[in-house]
VONU-573631 format. One line per 5 residues: number of its first residue (from 1); their letters; for each residue x, y negated, z of N, C-alpha, C. Coordinates in nm, 4 decimals. Example, Ala and Ser with C-alpha at 12.3 -4.5 7.8 and 13.67 -1.06 7.14 Angstrom:
! VONU-573631
1 = as = 1.3190/0.5690/0.7800/1.2300/0.4500/0.7800/1.3200/0.3300/0.7800 ~ 1.2850/0.2250/0.7080/1.3670/0.1060/0.7140/1.2900/-0.0030/0.7870
This chain:
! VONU-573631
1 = xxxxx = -0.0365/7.4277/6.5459/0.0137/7.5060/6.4326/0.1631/7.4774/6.4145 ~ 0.2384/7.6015/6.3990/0.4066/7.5515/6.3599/0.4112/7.4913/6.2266 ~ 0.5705/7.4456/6.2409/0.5768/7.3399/6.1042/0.6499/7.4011/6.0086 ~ 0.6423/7.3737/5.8790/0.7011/7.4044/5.7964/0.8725/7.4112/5.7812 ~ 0.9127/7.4916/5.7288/1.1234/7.4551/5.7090/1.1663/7.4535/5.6063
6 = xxxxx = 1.1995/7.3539/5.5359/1.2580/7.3437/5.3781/1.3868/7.4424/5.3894 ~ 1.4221/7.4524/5.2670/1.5080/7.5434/5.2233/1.5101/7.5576/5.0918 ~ 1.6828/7.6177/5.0757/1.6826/7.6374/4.8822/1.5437/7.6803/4.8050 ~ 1.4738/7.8053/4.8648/1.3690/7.8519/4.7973/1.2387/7.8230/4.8400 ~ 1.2446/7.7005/4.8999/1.1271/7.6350/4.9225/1.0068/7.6524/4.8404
11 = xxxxx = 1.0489/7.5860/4.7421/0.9615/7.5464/4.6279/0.8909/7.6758/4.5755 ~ 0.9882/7.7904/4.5182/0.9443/7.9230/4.4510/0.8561/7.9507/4.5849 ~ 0.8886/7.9607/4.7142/0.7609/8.0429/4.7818/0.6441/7.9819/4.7848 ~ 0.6345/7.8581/4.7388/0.5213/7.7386/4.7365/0.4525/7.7879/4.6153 ~ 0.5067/7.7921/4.4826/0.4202/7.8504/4.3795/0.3939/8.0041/4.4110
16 = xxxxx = 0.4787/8.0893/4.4476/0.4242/8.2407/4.4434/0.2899/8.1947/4.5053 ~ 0.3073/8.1637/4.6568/0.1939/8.1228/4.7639/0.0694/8.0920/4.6524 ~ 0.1001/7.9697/4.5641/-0.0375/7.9268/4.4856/-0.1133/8.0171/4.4043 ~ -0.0100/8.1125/4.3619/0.0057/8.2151/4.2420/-0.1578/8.3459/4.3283 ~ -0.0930/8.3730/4.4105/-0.1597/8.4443/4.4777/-0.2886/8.4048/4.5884
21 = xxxxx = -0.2908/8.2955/4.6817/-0.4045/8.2254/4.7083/-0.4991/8.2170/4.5837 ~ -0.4608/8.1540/4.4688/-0.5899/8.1785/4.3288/-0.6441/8.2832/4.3169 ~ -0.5524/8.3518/4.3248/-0.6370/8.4628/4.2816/-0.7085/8.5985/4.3476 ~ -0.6758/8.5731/4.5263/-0.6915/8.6420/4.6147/-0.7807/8.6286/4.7162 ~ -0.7733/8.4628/4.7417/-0.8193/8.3706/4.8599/-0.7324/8.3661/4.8968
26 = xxxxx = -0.7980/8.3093/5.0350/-0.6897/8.3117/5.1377/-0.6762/8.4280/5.2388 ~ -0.7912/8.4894/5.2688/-0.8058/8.6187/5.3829/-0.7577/8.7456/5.2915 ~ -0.7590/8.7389/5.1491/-0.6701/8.8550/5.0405/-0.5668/8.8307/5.0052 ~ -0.5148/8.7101/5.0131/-0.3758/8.6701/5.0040/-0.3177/8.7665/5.1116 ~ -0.2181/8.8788/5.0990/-0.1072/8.9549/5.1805/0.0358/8.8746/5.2168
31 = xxxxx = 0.1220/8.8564/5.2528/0.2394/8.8393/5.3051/0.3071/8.9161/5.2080 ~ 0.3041/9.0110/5.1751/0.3464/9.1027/5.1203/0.3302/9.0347/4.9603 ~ 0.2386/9.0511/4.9401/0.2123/9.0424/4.7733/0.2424/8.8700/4.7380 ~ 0.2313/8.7332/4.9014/0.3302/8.6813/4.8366/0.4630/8.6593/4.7946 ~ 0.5345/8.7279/4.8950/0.6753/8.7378/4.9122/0.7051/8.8144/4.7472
36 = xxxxx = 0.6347/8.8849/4.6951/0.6791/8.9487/4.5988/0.6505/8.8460/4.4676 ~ 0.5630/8.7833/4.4553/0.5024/8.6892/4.3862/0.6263/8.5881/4.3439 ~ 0.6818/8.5347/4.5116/0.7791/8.4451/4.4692/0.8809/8.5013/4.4553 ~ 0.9429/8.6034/4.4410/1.0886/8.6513/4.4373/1.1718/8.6570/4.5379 ~ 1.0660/8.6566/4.7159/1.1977/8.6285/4.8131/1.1549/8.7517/4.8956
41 = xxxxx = 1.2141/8.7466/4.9881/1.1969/8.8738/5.1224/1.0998/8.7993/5.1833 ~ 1.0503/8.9162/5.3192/0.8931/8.8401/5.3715/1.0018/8.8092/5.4792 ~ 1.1399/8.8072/5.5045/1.2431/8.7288/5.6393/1.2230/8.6122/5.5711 ~ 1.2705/8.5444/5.4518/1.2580/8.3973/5.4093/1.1531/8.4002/5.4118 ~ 1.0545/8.4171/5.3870/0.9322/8.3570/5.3404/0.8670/8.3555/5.5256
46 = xxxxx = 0.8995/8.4003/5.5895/0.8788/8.3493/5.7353/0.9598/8.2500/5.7752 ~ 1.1044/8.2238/5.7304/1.1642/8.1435/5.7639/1.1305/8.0385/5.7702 ~ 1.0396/7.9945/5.6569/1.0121/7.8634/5.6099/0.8838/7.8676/5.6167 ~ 0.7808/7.9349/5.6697/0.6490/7.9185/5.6974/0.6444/8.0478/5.7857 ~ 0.6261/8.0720/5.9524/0.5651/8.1259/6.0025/0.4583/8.1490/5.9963
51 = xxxxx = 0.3696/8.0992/5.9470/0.2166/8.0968/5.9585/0.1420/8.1340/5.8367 ~ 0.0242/8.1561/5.7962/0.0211/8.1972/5.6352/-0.1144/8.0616/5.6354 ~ -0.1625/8.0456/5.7426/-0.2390/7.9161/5.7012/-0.1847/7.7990/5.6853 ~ -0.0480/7.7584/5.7056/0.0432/7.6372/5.7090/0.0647/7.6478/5.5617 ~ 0.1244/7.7797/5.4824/0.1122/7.8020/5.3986/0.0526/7.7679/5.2994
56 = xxxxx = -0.0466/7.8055/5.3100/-0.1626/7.7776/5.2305/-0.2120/7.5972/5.2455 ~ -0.1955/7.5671/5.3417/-0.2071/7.3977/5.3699/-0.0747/7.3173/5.2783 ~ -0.0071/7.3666/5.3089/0.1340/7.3165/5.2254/0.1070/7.3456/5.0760 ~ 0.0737/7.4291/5.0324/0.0318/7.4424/4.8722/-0.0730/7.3458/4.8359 ~ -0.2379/7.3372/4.9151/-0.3133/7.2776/4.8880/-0.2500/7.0960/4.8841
61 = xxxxx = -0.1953/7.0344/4.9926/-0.1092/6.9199/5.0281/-0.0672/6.8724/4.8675 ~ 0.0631/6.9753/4.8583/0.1732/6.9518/4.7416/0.0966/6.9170/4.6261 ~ -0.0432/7.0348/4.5600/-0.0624/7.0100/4.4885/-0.1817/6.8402/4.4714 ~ -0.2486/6.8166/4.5859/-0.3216/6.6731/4.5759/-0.2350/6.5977/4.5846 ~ -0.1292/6.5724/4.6422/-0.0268/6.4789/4.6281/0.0109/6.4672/4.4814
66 = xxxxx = 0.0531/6.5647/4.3815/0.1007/6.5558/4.2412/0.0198/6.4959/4.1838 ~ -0.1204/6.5468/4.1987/-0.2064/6.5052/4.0834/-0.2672/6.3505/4.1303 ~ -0.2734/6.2925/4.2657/-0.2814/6.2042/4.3120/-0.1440/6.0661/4.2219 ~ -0.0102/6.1334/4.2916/0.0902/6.0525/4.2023/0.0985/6.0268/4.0613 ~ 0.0575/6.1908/4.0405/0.0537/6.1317/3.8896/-0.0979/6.0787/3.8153
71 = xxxxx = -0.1127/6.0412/3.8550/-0.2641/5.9254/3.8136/-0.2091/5.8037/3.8652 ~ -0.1634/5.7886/3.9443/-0.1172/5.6523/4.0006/-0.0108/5.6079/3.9122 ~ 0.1229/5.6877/3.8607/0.1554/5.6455/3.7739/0.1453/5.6406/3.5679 ~ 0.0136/5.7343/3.5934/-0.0057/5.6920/3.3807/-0.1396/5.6101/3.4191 ~ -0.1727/5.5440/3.5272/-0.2491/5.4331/3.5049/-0.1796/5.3039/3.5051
76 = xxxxx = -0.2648/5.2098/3.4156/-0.1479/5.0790/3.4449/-0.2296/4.9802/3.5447 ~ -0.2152/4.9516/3.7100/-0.2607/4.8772/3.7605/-0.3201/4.7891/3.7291 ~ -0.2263/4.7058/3.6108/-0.2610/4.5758/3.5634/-0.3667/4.5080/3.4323 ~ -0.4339/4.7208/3.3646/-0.5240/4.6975/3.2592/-0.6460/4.6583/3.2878 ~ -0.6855/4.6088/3.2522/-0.8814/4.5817/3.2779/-0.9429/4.6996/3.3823
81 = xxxxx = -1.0280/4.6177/3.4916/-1.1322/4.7057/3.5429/-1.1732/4.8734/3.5181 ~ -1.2685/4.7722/3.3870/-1.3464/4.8933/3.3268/-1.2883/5.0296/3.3019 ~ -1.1495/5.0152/3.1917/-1.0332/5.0910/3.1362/-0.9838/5.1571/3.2580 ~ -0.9173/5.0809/3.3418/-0.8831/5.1744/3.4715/-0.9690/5.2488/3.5792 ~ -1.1113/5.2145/3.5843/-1.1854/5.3199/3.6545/-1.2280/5.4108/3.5466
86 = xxxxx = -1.2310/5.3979/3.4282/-1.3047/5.5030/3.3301/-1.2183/5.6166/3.3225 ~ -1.0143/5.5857/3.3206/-0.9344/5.6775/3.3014/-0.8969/5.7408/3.4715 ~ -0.9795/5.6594/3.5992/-0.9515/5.7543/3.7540/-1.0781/5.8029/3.7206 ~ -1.1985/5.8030/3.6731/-1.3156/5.8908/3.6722/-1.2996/6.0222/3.5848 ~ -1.2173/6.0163/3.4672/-1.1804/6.1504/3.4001/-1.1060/6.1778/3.4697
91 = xxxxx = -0.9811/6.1333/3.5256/-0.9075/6.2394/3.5695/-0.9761/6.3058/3.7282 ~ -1.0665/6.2606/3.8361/-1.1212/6.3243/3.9494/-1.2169/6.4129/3.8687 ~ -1.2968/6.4412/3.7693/-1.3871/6.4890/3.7455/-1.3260/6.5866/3.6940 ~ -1.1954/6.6133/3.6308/-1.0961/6.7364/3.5378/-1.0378/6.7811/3.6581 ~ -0.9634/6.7005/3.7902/-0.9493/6.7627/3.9048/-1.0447/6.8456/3.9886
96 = xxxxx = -1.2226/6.7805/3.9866/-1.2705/6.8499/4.0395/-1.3572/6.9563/3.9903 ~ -1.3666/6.9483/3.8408/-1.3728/7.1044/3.7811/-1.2462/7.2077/3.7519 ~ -1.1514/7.1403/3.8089/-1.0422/7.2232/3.7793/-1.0107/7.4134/3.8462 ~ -1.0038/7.4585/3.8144/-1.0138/7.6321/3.8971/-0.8742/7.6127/4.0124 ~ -0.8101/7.5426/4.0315/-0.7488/7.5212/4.1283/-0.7987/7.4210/4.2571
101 = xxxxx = -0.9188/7.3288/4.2424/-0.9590/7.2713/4.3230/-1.0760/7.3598/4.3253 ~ -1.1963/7.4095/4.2755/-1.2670/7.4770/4.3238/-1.2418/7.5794/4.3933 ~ -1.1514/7.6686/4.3862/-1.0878/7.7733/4.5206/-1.0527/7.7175/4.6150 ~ -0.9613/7.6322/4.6177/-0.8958/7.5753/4.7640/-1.0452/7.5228/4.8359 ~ -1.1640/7.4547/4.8010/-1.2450/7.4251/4.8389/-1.3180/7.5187/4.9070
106 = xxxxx = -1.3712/7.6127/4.8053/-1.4268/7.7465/4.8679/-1.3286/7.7927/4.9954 ~ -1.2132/7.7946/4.9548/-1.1293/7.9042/5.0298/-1.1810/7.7905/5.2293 ~ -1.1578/7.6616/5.1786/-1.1346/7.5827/5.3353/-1.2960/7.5884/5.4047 ~ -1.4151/7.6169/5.2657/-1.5601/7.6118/5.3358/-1.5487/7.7393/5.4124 ~ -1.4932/7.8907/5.3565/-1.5042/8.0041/5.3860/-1.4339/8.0112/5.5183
111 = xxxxx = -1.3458/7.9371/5.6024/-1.2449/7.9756/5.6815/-1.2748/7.8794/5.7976 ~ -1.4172/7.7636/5.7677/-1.3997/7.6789/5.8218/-1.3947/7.7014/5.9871 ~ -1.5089/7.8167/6.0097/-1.5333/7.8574/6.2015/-1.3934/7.8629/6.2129 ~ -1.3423/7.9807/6.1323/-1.1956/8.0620/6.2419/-1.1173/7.9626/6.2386 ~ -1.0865/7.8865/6.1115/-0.9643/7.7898/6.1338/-1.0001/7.6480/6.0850
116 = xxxxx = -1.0430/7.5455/6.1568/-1.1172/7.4412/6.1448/-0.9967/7.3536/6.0818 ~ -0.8954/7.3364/6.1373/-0.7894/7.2755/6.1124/-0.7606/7.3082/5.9754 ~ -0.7858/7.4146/5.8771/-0.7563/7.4211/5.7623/-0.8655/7.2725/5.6749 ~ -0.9662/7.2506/5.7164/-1.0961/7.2136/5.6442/-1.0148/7.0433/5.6675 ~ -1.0179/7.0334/5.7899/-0.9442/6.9016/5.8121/-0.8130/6.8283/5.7632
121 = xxxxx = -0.7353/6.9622/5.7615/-0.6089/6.9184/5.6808/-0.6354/6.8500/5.5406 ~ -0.6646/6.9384/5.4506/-0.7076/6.9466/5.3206/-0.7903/6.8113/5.2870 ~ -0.9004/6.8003/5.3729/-0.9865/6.6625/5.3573/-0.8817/6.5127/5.3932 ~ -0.7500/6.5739/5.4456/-0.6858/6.4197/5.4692/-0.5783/6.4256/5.3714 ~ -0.5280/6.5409/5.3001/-0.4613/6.5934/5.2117/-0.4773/6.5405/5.0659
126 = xxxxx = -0.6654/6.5594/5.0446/-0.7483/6.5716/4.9008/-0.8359/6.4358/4.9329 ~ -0.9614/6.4233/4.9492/-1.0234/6.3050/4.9744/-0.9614/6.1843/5.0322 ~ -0.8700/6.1922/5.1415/-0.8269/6.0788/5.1969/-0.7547/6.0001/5.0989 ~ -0.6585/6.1121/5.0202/-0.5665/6.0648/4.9695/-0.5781/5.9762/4.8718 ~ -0.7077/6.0280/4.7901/-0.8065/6.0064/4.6564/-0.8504/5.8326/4.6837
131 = xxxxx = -0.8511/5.8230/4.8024/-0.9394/5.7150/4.8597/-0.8227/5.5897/4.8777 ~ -0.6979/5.6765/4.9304/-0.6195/5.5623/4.9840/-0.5445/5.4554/4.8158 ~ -0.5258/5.5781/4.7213/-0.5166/5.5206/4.5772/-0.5840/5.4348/4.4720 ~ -0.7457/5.4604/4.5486/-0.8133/5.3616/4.4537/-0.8187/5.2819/4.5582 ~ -0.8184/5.2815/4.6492/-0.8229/5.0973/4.7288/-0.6876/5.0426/4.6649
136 = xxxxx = -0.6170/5.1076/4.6779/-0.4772/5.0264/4.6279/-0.4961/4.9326/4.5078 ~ -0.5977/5.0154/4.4171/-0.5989/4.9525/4.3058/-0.7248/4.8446/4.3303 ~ -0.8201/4.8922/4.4011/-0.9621/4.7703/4.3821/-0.9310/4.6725/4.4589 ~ -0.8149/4.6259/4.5463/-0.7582/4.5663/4.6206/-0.7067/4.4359/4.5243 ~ -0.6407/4.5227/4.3830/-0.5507/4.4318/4.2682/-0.6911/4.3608/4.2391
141 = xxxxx = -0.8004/4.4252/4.1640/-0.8783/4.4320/4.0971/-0.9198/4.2841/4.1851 ~ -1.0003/4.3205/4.3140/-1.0554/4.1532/4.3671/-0.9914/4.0304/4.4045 ~ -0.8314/4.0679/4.4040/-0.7320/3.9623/4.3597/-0.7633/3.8744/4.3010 ~ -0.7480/3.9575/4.1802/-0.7297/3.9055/4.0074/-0.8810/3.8451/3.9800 ~ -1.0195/3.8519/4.0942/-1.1363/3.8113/4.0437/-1.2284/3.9024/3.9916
146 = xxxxx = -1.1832/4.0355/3.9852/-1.2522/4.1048/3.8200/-1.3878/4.1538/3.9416 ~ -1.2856/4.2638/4.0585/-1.4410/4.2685/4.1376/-1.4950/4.2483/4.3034 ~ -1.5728/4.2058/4.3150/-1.6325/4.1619/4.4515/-1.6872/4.2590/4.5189 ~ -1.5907/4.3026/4.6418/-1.5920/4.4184/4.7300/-1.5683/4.3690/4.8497 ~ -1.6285/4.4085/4.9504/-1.6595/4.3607/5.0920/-1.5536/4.4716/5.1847
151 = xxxxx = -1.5832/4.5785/5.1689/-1.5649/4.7171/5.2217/-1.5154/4.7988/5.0941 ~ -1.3462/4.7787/5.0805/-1.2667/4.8513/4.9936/-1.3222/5.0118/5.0361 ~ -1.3131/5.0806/5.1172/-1.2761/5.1941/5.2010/-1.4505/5.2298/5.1416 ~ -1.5364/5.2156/5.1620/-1.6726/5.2255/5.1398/-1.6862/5.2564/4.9765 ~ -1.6721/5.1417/4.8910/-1.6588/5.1609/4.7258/-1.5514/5.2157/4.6980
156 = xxxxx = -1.4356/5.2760/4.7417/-1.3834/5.3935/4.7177/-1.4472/5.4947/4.7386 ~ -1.5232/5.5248/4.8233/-1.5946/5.6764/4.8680/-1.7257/5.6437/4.7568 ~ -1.7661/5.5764/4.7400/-1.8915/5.5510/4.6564/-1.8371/5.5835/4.5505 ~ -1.7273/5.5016/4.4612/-1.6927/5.5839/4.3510/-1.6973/5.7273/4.3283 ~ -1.5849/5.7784/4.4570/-1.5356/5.9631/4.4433/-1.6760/5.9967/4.4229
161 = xxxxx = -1.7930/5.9021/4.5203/-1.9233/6.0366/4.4786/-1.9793/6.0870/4.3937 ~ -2.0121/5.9482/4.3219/-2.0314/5.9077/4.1361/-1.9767/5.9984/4.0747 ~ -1.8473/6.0305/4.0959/-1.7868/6.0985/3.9911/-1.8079/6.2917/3.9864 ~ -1.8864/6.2763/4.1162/-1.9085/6.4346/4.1176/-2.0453/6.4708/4.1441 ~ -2.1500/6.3644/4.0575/-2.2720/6.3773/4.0031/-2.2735/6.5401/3.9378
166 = xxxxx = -2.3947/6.5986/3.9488/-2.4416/6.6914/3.8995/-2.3450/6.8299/3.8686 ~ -2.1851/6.8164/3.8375/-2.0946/6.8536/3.8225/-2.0410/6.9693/3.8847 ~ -2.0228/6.9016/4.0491/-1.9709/6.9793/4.1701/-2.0563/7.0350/4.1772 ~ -2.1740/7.0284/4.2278/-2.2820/7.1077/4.2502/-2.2950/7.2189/4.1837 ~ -2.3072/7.1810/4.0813/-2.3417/7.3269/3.9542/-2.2177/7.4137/3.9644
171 = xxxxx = -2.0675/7.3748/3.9547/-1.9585/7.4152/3.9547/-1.9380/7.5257/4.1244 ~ -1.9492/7.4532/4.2126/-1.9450/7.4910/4.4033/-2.0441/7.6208/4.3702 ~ -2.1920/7.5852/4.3456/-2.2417/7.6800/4.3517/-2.2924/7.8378/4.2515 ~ -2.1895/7.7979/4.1439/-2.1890/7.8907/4.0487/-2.2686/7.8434/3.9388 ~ -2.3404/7.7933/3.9557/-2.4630/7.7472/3.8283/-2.3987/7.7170/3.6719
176 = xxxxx = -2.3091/7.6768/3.6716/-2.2277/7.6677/3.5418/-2.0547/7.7138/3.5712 ~ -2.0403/7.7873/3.5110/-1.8838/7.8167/3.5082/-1.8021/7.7170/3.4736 ~ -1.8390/7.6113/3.4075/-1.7694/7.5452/3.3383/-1.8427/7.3773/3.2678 ~ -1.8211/7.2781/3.2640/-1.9019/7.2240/3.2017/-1.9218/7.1150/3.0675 ~ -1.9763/7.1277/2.9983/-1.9277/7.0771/2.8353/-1.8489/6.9546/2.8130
181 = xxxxx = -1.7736/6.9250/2.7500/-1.7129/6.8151/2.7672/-1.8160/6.6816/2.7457 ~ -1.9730/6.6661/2.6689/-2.0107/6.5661/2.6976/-2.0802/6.5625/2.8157 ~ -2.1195/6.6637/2.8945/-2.1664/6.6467/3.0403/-2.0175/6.5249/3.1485 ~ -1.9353/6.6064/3.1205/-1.8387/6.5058/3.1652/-1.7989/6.3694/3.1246 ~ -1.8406/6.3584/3.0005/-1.8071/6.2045/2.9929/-1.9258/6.1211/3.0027
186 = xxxxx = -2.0778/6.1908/3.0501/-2.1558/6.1573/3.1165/-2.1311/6.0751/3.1853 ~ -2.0896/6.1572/3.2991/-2.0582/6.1674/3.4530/-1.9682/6.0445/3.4845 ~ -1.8737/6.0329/3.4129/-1.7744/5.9489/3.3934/-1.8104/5.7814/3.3301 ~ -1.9178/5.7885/3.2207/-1.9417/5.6814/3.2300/-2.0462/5.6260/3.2892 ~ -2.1334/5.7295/3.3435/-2.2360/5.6446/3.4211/-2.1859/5.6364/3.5415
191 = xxxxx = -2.0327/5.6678/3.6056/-2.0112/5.6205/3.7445/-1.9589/5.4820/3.7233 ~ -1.8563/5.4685/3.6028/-1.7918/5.3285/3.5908/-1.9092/5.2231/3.6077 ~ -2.0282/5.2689/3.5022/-2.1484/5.1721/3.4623/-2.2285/5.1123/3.5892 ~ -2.2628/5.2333/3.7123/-2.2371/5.1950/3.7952/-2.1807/5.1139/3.9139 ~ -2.0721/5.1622/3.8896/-1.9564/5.0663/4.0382/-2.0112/4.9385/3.9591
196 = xxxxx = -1.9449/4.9663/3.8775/-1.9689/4.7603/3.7794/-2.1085/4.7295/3.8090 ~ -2.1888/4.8029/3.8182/-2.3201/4.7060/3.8036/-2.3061/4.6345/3.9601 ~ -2.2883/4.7254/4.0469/-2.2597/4.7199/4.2066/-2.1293/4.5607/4.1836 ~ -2.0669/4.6019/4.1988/-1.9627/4.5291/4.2301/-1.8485/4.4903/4.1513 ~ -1.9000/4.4648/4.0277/-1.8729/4.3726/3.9053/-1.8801/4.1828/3.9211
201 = xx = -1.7816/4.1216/3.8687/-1.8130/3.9943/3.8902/-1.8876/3.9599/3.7267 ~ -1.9784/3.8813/3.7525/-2.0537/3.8549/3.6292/-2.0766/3.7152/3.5764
């Protein structure tokens, strides 16, 4: 796949791109209707992405990276256990009911035969990334004593799963549009209640 080319209007063709992937897919997303979306010609908007699936990989990327960073920084490494997995379990569970992660999801299940490389990107983009942030932190965590983990990389993925109890499912497959805010803080505290029971020092 070709690579991306920064440029002044980088950024604007990155949101038109998002603007229109939401609300199109990706196989209704036009060239056309993004170029117009972001305010540029479809010559720039090739300039800096030949491809419309690089495209679309570069939007999905940008945006798990933000919401990734920014959890990493309004958490405080250094608060209690409990407090810091309870505030990464709301925020993956508001990410993964969010209408911007349920499309990109759909969009990478829907595309997966023709363009496999989209499904793969995204999973090292979104999950990997998810994964590489809370080891960072359960890493502090068995430092400091609080918890006893053998396989960081393992109780990171065990967490992400916890947190998309009953949720994803209903959400992926239509069953609820949406889901009440105490279903979510369900979800949220019976994953913390969890990990801790697992791999809590006591």
């Amino acid at each position: 796949m070709p690579r991306a080319r920064k440029g002044r209007k980088f950024d604007q063709v990155l949101e038109g791109a998002r603007n229109v992937f939401l609300q199109h897919g990706f196989e209704g997303a036009s060239v056309d209707d993004i170029a117009r979306e972001a305010g540029v010609s479809k010559a720039t908007l090739y300039s800096y992405f030949p491809d419309k699936r690089l495209l679309f990989m570069e939007v999905a990327q940008t945006e798990c990276h933000r919401q990734a960073d920014e959890a990493v920084e309004l958490i405080d490494q250094n608060a209690p256990v409990r407090q810091v997995l309870t505030e990464a379990a709301r925020r993956m569970v508001a990410f993964l009911m969010s209408d911007f992660a349920q499309k990109v999801f759909r969009i990478c299940v829907a595309e997966s035969e023709r363009f496999p490389e989209l499904g793969h990107q995204f999973y090292h983009s979104g999950p990997v990334l998810v994964r590489e942030r809370l080891m960072e932190y359960l890493a502090k965590a068995v430092e400091r004593g609080e918890l006893q983990i053998d396989d960081l990389a393992f109780a990171a993925d065990q967490f992400a799963a916890l947190c998309k109890v009953t949720l994803h499912e209903q959400t992926i497959f239509g069953v609820a549009a949406c889901c009440p805010p105490q279903e979510a803080d369900k979800v949220v505290s019976g994953a913390v209640e969890m990990f801790l029971a697992r791999y809590g020092v006591r």
